[in-house]
Backbone as XML, in Angstrom:
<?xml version="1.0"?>
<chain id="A" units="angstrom">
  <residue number="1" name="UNK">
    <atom name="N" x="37.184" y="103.016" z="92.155"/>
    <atom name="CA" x="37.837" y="104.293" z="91.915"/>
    <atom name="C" x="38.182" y="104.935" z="93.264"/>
  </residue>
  <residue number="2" name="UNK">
    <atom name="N" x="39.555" y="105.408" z="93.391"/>
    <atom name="CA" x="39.750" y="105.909" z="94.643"/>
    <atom name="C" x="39.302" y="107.977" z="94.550"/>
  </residue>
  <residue number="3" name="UNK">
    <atom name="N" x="39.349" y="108.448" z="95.736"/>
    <atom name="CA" x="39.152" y="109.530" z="95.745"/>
    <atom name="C" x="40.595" y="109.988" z="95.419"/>
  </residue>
  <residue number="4" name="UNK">
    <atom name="N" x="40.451" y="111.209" z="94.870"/>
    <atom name="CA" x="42.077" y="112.505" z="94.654"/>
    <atom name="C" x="42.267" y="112.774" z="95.428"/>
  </residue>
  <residue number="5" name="UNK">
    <atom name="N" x="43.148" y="113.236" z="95.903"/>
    <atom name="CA" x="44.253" y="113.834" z="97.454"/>
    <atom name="C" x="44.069" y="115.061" z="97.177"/>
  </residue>
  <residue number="6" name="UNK">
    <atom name="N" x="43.141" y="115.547" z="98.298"/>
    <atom name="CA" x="43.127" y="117.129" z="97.522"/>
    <atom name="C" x="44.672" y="117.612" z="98.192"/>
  </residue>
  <residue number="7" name="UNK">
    <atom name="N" x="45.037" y="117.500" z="99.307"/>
    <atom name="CA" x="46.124" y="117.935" z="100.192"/>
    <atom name="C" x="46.393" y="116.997" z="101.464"/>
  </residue>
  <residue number="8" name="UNK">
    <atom name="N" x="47.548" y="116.879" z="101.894"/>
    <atom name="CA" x="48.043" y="115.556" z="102.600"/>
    <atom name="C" x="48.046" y="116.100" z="104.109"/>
  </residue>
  <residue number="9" name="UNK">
    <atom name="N" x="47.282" y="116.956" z="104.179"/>
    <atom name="CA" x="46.750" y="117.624" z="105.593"/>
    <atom name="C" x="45.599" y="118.188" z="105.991"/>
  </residue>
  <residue number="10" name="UNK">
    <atom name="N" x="44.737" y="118.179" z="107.035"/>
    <atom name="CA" x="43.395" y="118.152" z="107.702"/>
    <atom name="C" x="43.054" y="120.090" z="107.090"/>
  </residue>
  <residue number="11" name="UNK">
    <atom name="N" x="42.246" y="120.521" z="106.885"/>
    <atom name="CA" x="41.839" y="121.890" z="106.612"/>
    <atom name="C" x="40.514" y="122.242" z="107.487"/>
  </residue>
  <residue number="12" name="UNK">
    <atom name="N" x="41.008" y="123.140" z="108.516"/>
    <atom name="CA" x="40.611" y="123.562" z="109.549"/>
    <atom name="C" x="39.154" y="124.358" z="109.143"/>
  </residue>
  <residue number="13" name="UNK">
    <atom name="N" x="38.542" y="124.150" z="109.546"/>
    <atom name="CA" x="36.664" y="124.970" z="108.878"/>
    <atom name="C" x="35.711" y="125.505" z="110.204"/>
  </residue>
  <residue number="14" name="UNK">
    <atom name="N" x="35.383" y="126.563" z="110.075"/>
    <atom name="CA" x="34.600" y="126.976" z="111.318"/>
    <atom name="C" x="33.235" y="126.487" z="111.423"/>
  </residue>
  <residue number="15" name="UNK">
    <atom name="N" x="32.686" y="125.702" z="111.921"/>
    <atom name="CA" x="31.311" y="125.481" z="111.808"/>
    <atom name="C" x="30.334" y="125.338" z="112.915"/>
  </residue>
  <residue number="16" name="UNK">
    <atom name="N" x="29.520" y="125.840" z="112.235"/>
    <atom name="CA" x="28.443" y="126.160" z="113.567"/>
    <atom name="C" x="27.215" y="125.110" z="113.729"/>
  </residue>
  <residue number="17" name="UNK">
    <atom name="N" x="27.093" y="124.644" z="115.218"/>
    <atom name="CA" x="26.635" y="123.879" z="115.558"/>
    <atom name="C" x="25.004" y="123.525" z="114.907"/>
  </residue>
  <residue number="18" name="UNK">
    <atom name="N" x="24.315" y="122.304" z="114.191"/>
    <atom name="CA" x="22.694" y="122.043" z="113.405"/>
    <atom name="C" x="23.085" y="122.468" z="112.221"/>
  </residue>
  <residue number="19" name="UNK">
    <atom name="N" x="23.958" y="123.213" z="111.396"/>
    <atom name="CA" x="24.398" y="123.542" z="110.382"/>
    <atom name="C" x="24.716" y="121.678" z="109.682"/>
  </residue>
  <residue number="20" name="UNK">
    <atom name="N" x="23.887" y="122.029" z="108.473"/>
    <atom name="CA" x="24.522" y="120.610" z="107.443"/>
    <atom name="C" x="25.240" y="121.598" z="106.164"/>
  </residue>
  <residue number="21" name="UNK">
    <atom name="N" x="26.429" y="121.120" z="106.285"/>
    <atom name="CA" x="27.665" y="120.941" z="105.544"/>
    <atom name="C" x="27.730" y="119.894" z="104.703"/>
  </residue>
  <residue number="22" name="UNK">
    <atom name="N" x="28.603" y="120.081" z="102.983"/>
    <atom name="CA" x="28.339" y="118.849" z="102.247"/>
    <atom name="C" x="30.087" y="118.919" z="101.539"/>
  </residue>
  <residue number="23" name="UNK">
    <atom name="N" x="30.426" y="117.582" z="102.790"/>
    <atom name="CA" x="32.339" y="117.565" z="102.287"/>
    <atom name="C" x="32.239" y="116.681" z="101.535"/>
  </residue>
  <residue number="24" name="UNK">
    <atom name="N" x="32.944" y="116.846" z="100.448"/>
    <atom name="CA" x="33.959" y="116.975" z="99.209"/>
    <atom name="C" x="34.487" y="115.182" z="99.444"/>
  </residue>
  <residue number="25" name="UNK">
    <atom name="N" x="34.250" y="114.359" z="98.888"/>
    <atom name="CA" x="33.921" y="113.199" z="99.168"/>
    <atom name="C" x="35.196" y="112.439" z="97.890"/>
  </residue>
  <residue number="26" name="UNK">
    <atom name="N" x="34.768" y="113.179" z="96.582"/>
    <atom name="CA" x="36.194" y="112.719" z="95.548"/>
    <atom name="C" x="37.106" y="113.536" z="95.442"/>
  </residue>
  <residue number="27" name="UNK">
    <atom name="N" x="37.194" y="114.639" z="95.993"/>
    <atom name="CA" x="38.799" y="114.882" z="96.112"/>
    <atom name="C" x="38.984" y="116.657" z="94.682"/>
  </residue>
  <residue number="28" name="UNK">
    <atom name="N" x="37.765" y="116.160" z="94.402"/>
    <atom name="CA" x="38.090" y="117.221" z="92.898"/>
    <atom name="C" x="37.531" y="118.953" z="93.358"/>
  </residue>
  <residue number="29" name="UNK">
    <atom name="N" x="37.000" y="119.216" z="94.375"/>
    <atom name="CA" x="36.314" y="120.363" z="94.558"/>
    <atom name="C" x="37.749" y="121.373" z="94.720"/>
  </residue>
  <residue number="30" name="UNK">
    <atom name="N" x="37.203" y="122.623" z="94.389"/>
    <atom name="CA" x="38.432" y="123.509" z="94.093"/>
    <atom name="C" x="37.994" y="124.674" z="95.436"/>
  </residue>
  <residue number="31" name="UNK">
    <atom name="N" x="36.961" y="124.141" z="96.270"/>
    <atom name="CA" x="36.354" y="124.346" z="97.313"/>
    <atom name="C" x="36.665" y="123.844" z="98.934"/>
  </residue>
  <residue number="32" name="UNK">
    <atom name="N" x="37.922" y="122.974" z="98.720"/>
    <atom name="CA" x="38.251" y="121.974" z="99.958"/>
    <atom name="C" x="38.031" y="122.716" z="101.454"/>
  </residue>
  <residue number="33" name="UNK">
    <atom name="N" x="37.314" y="121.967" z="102.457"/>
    <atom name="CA" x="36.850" y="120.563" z="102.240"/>
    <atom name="C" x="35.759" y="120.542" z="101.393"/>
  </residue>
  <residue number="34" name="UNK">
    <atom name="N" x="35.183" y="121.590" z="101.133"/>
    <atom name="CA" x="33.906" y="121.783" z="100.711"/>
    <atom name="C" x="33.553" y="120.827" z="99.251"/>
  </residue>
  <residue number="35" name="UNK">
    <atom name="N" x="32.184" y="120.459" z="98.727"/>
    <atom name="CA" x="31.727" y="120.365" z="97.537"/>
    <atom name="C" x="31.591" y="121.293" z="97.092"/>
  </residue>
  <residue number="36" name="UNK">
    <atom name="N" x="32.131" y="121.790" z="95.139"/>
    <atom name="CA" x="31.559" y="122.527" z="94.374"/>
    <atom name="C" x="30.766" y="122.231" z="93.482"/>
  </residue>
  <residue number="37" name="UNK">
    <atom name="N" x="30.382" y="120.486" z="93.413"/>
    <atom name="CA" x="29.754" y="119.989" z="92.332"/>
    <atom name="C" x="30.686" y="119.425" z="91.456"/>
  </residue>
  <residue number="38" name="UNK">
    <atom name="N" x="32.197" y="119.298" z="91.774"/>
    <atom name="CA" x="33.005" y="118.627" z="91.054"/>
    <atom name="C" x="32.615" y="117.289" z="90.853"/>
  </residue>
  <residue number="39" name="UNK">
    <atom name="N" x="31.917" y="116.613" z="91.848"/>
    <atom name="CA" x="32.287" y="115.111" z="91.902"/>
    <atom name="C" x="30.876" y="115.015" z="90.169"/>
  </residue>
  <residue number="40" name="UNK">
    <atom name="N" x="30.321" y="115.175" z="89.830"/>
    <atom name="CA" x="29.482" y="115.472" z="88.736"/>
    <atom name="C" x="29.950" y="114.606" z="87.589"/>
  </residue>
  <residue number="41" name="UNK">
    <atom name="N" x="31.739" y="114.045" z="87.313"/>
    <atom name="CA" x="31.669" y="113.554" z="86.490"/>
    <atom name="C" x="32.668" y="111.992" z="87.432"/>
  </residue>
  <residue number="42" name="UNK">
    <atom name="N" x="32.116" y="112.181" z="88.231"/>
    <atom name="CA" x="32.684" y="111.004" z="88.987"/>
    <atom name="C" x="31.645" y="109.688" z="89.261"/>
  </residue>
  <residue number="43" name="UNK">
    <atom name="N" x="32.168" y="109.125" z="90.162"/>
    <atom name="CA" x="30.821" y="107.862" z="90.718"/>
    <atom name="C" x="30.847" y="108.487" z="92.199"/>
  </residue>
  <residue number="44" name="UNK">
    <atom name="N" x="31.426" y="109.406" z="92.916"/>
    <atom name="CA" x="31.453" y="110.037" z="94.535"/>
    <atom name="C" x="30.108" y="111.075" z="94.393"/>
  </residue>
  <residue number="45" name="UNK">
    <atom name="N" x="29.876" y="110.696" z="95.591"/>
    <atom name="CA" x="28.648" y="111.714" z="95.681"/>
    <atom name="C" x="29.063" y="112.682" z="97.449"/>
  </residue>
  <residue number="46" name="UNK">
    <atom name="N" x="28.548" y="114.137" z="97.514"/>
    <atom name="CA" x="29.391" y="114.953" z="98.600"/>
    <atom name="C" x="28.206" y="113.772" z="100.052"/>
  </residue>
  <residue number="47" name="UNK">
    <atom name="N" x="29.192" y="114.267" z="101.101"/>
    <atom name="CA" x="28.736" y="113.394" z="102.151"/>
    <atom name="C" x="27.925" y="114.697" z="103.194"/>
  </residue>
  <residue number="48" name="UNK">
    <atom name="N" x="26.838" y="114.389" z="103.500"/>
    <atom name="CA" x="26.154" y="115.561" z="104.402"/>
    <atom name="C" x="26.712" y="115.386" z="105.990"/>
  </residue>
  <residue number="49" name="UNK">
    <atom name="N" x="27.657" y="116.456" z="106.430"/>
    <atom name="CA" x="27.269" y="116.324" z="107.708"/>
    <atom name="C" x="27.106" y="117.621" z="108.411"/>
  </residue>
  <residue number="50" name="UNK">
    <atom name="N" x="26.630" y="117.517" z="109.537"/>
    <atom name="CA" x="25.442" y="118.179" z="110.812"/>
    <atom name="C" x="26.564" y="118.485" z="112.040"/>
  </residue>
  <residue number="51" name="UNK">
    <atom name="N" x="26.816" y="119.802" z="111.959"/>
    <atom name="CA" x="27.892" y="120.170" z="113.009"/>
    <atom name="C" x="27.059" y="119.331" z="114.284"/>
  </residue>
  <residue number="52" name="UNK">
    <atom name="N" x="27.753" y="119.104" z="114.951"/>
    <atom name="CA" x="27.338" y="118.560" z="116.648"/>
    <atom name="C" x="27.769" y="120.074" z="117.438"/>
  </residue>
  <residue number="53" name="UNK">
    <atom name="N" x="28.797" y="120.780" z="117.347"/>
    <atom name="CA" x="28.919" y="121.895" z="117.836"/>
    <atom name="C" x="30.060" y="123.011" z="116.779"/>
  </residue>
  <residue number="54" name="UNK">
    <atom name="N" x="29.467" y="123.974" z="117.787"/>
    <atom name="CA" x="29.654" y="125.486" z="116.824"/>
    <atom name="C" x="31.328" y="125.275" z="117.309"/>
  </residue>
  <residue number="55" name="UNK">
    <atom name="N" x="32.557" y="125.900" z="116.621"/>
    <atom name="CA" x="33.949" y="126.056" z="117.028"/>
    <atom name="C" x="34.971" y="125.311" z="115.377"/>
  </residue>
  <residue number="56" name="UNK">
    <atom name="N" x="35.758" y="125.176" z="115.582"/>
    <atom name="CA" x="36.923" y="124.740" z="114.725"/>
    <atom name="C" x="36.861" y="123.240" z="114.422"/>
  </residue>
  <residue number="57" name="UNK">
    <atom name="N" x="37.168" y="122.918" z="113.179"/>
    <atom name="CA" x="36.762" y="120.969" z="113.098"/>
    <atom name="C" x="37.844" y="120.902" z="112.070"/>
  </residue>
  <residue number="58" name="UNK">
    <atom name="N" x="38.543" y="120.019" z="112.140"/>
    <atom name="CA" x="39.803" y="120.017" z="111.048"/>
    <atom name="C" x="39.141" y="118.488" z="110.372"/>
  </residue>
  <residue number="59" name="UNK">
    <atom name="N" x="38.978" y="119.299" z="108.676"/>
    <atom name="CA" x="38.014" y="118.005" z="107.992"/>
    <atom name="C" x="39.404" y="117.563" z="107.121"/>
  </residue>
  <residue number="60" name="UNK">
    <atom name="N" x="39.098" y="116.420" z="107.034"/>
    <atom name="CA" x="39.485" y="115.829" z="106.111"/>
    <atom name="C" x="40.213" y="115.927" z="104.433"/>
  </residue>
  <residue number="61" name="UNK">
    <atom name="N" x="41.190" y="116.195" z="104.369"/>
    <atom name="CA" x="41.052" y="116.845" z="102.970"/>
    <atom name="C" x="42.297" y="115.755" z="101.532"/>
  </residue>
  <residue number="62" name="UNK">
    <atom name="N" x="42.836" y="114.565" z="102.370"/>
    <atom name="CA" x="43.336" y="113.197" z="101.569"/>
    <atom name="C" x="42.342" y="112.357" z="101.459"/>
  </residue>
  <residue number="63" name="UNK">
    <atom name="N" x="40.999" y="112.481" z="101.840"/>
    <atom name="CA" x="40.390" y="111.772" z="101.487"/>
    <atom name="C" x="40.665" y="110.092" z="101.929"/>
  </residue>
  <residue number="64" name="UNK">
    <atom name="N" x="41.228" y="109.861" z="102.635"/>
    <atom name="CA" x="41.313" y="108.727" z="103.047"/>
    <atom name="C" x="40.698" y="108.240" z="104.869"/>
  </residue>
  <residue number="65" name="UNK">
    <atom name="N" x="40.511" y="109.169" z="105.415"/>
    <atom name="CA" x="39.840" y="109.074" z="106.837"/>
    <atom name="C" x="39.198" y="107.897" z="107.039"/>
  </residue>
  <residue number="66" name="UNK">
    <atom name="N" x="38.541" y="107.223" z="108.772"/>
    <atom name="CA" x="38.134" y="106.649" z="108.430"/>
    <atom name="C" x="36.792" y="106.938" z="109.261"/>
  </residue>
  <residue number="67" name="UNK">
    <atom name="N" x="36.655" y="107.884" z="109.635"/>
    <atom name="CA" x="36.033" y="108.998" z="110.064"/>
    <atom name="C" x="35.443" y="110.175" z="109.978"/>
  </residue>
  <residue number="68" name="UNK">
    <atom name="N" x="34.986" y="109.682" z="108.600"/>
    <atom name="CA" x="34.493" y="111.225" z="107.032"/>
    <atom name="C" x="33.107" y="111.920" z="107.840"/>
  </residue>
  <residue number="69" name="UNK">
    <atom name="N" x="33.529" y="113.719" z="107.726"/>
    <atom name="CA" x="34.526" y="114.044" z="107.198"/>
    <atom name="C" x="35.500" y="114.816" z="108.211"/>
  </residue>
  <residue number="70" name="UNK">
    <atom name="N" x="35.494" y="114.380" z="109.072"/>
    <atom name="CA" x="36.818" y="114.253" z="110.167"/>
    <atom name="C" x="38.004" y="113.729" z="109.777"/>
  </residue>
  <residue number="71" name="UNK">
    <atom name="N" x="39.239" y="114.125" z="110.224"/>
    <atom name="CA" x="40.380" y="113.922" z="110.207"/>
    <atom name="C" x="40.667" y="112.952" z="110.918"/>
  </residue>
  <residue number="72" name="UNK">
    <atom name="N" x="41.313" y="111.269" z="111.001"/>
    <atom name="CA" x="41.706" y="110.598" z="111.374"/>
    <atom name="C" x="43.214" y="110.338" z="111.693"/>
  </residue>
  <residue number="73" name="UNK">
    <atom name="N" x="44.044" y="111.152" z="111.162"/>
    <atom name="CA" x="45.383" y="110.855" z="110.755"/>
    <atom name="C" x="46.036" y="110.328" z="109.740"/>
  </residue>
  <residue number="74" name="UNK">
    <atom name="N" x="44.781" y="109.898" z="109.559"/>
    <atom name="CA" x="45.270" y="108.856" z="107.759"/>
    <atom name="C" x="46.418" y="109.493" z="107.003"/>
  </residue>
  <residue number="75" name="UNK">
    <atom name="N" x="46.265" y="111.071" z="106.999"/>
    <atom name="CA" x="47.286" y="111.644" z="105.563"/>
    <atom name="C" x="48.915" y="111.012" z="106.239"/>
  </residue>
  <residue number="76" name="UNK">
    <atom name="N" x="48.941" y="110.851" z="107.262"/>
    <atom name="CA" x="50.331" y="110.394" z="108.174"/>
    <atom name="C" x="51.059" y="109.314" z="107.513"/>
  </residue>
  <residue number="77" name="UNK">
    <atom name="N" x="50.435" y="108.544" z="106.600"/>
    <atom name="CA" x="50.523" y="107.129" z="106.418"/>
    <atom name="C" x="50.627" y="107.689" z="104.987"/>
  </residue>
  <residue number="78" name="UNK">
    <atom name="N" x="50.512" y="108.115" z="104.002"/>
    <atom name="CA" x="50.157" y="108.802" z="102.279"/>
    <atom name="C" x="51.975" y="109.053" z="102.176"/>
  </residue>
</chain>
């Protein structure tokens, strides 16, 4: 099963550095990048990650990265 496209571009999130964050992994959260507990009727489970530093992080939000939940460029190619 592939993940949903939430949007075919990176969504910019402020996050502060030791902070765990839990991105949105199938695509269904109405929360992007974020999890709302959508993935619930899926087989995706949200992915935990741990700011490295406090400032601006453009996550992922086609779900195709290859670098979750960082932005790779992937949506470039969609």
């Amino acid at each position: 099963m592939k993940a949903t496209i939430a949007q075919k571009s990176p969504i910019s999130a402020e996050l502060e550095k030791g902070k765990t964050y839990y991105w949105c992994s199938c695509g269904q959260s109405k929360k992007q990048p974020f999890c709302d507990g959508s993935h619930k009727t899926t087989s995706f489970t949200p992915m935990a990650y741990t700011a490295t530093k406090t400032g601006t992080a453009w996550l992922c939000a086609c779900k195709q990265t290859s670098s979750p939940p960082l932005c790779d460029g992937s949506h470039k190619k969609l």
